[in-house]
N, C-alpha and C positions, 0 to 999 in steps of 0.2 A: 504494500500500500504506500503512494508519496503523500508527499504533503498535503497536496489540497484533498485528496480525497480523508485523511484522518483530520483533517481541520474540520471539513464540512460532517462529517460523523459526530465529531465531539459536540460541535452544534448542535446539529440535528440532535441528541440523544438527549441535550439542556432547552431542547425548543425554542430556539433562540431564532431570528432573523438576524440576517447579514447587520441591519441597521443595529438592531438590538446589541450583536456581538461587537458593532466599532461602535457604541457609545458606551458599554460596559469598560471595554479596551483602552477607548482614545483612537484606536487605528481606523482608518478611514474605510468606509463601506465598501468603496472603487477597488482598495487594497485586498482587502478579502473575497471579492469576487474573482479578482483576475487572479489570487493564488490557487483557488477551489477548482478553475479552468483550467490552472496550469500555465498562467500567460505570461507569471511574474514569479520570483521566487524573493521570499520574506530576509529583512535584514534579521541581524543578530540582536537587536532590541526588540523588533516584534516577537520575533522568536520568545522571548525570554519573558516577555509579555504575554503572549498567550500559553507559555508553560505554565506561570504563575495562575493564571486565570483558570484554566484546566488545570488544577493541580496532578499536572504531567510534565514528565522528564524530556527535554529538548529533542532528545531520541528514539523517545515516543512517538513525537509528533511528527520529526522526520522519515519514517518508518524505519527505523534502524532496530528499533525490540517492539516486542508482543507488548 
């Protein structure tokens, strides 16, 4: 699994919308759509922003572990 498809799961499973997720975040809406598509790949602050937020490990959300 990459990125955006476990980005858009951790959402999806908090029922969250895109908007929902970049105002809880701070990250902008445009940003998290284009990573979910795969158009764009997240800096290392977002990253670590949405680990924090998903209380998941960075390599989680990259699909690097189960």
């Amino acid at each position: 699994m990459n990125f955006g498809e476990r980005l858009k799961e951790l959402r999806t499973e908090k029922k969250l919308s895109q908007m929902e997720l970049s105002v809880a975040t701070g990250i902008s809406q445009s940003a998290i759509a284009k990573w979910e598509l795969g158009k764009t790949d997240p800096t290392a602050y977002a990253l670590i922003t949405l680990s924090n937020y998903f209380n998941e490990s960075v390599d989680y959300l990259l699909g690097l572990t189960e």
